[in-house]
C-alpha positions as CSV (number, residue, x, y, z in Angstrom):
1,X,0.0,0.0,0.0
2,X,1.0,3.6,-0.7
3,X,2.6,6.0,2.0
4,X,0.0,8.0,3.5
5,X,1.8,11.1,1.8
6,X,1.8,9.8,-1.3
7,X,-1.7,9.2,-1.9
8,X,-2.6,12.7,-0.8
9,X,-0.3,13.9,-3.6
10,X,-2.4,11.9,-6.0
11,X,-4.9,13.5,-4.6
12,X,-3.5,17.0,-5.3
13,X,-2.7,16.1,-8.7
14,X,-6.2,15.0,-9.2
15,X,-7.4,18.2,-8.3
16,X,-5.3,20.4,-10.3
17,X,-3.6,17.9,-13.7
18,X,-6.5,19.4,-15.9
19,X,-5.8,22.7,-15.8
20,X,-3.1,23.7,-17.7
21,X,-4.8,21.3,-20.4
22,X,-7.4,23.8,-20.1
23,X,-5.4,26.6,-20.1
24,X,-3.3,25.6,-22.9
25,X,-6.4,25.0,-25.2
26,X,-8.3,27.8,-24.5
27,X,-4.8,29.8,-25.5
28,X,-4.7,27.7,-29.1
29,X,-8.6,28.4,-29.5
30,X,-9.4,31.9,-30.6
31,X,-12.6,31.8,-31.5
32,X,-13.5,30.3,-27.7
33,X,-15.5,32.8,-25.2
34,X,-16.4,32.1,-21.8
35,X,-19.6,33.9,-22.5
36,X,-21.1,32.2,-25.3
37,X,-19.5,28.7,-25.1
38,X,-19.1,25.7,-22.8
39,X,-15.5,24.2,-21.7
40,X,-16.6,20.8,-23.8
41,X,-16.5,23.0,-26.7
42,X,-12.6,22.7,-26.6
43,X,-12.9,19.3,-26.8
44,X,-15.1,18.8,-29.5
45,X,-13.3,16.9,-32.3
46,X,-15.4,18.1,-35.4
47,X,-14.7,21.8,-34.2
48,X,-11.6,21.8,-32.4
49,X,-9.4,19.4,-33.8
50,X,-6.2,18.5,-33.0
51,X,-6.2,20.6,-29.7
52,X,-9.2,18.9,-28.5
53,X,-7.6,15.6,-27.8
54,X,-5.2,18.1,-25.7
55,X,-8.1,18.8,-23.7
56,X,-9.8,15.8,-23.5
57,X,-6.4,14.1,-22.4
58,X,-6.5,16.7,-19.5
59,X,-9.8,15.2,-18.1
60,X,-9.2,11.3,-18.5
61,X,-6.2,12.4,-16.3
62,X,-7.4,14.3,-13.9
63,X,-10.7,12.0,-13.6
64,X,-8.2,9.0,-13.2
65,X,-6.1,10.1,-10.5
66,X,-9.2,11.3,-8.6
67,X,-10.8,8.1,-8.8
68,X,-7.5,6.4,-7.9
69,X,-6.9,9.0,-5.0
70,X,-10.6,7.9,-3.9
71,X,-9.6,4.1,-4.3
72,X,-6.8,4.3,-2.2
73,X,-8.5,6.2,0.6
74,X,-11.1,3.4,0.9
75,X,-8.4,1.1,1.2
76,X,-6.8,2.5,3.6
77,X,-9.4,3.9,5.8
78,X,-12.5,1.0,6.0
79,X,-14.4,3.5,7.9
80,X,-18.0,4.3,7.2
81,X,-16.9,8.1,7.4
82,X,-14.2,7.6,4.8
83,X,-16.4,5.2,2.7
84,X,-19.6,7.4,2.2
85,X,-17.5,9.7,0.6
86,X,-14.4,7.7,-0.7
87,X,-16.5,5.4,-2.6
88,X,-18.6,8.1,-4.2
89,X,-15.7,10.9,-5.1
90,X,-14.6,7.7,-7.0
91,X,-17.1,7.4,-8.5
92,X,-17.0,10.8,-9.6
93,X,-13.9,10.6,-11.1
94,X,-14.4,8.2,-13.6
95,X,-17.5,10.0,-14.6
96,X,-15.1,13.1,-15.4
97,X,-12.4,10.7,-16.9
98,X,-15.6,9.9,-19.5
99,X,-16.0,13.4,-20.4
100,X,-12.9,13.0,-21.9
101,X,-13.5,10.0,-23.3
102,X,-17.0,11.0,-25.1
103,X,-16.6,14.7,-26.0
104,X,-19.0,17.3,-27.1
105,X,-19.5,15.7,-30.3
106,X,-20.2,12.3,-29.2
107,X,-23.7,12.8,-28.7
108,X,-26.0,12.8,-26.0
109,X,-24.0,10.8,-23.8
110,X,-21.6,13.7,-23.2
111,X,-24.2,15.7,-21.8
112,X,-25.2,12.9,-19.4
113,X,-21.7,12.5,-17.8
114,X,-21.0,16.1,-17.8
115,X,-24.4,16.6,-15.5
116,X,-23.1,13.4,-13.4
117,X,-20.2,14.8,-12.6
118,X,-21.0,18.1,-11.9
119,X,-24.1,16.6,-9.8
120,X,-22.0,14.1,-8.2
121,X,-19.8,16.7,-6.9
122,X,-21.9,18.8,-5.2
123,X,-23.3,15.4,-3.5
124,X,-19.5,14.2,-2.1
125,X,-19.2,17.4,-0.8
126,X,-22.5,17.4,0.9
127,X,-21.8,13.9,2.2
128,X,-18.8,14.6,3.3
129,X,-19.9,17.6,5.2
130,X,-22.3,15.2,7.3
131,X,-19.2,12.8,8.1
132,X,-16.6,15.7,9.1
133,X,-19.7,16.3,12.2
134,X,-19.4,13.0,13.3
135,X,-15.8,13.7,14.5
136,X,-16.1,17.4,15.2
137,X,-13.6,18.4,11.8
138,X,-15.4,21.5,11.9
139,X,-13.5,23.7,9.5
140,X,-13.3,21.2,6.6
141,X,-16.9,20.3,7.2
142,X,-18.3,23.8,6.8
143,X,-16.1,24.6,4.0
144,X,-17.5,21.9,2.5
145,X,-21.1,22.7,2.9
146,X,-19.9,26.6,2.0
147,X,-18.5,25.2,-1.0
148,X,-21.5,22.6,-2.1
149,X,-24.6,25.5,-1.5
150,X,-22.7,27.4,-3.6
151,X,-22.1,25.3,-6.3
152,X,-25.8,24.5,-6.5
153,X,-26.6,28.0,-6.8
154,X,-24.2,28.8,-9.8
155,X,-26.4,25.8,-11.5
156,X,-29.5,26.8,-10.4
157,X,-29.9,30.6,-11.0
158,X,-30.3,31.9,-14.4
159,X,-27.7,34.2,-15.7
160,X,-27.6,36.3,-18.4
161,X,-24.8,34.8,-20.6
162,X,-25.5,32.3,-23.4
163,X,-22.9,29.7,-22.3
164,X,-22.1,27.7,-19.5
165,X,-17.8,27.8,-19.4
166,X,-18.1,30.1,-16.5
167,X,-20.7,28.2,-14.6
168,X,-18.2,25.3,-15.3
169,X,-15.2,27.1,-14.6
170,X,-16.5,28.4,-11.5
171,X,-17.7,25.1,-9.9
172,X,-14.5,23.4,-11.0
173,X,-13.0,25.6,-9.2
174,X,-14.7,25.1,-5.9
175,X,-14.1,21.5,-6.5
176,X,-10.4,21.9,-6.7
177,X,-10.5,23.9,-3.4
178,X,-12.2,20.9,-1.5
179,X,-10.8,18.6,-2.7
180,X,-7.1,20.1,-2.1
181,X,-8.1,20.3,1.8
182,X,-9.3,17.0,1.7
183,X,-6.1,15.7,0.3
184,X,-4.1,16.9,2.5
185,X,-6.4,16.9,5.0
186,X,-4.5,15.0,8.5
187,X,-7.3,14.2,10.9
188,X,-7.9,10.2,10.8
189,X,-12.1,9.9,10.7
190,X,-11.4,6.1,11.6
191,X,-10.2,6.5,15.0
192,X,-13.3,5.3,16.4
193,X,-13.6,2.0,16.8
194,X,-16.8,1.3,17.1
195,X,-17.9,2.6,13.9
196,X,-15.0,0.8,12.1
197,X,-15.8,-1.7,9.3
198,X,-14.7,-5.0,9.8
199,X,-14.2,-5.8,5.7
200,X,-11.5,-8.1,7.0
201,X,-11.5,-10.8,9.3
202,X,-9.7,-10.0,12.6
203,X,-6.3,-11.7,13.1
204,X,-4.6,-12.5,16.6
205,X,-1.2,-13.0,17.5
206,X,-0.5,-16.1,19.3
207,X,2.9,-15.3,22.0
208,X,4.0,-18.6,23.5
209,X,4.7,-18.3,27.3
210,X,7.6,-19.5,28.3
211,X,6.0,-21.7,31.2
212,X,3.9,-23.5,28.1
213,X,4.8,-27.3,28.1
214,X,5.3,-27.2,24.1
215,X,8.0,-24.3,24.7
216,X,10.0,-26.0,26.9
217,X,9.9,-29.2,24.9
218,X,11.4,-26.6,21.9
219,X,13.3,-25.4,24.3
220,X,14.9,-29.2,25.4
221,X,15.5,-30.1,22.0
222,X,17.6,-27.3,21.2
223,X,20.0,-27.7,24.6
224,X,20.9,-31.7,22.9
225,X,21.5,-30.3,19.3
């Protein structure tokens, strides 16, 4: 299994490996405007071809190392309070690795995982708020019920702009700040045992005494040879 510190820099690199993909295609795509498109116009092959595999590389990468950041947490931390959240922000990630994977010009499908993901996200925040409570991680918890209301509402109200790239950008954004306290994030929600999982079965050390009959036998044996 990985080093604790190692996993929380997959997580970090989860949280920030798509962006200067972005970045970078946004600067080779001149007719792009944050006011009258959507980020997945980038990656639209018909449109934006050959920069768009650039930026749909960035979010198979990013969605990857979320979901492996995720896996790894579960693993490590059999928890409920890790596991409501783990499992789901895994989840998540391979819905945004699929946004890469089926682009804008894939059809209907594209929009299906892009309002997943964005969806899910809100909802692993949320959830995760609930479990920092359980063990009193008051800071991370309300910034992550700060950060999931807020993303909600950038969906939800109507703004006067024809696209969506700054609704995206913006909730990506909160995303990225939640999920870089979570990953480096030190307090251990499994410290409680009884709320622990038992996923595997419980194994017990066996010390010989030395006033057990079979020891000194061993013991005997070893004195003649």
């Amino acid at each position: 299994m990985l080093q604790k510190k190692y996993y929380k820099v997959i997580g970090i690199l989860g949280a920030v490996t798509a962006y200067p993909f972005i970045v970078v295609s946004i600067i080779l795509t001149p007719w792009f405007n944050f006011y009258d498109n959507a980020l997945s116009d980038l990656g639209n092959i018909a449109w934006n071809a050959p920069v768009a595999y650039l930026y749909n590389t960035g979010l198979v990468l990013s969605g990857l190392l979320v979901a492996f950041f995720a896996l790894l947490t579960s693993l490590k931390h059999r928890s409920w309070k890790y596991l409501s959240w783990s499992l789901l922000l895994m989840l998540t990630g391979i819905d945004l690795a699929l946004i890469g994977v089926f682009p804008e010009d894939a059809g209907r499908i594209h929009g299906l995982v892009s309002v997943i993901f964005f969806t899910m996200m809100i909802i692993v925040m949320l959830v995760y708020f609930f479990c920092s409570l359980v063990v009193k991680n008051y800071f991370t918890g309300t910034l992550s019920l700060i950060l999931s209301i807020a993303s909600a509402i950038v969906w939800i109200v109507e703004w006067d702009w024809k696209g969506v790239a700054i609704q995206e950008t913006v909730t990506s954004i909160m995303a990225t700040v939640w999920l870089l306290r979570v990953s480096s994030e030190t307090v251990d929600f499994s410290k409680t045992r009884w709320d622990t999982l038992s996923i595997l079965p419980s194994t017990r050390v066996k010390h010989y005494s030395p006033r057990c009959p079979c020891k000194r036998r061993h013991l005997a044996l070893e004195s003649f040879s």
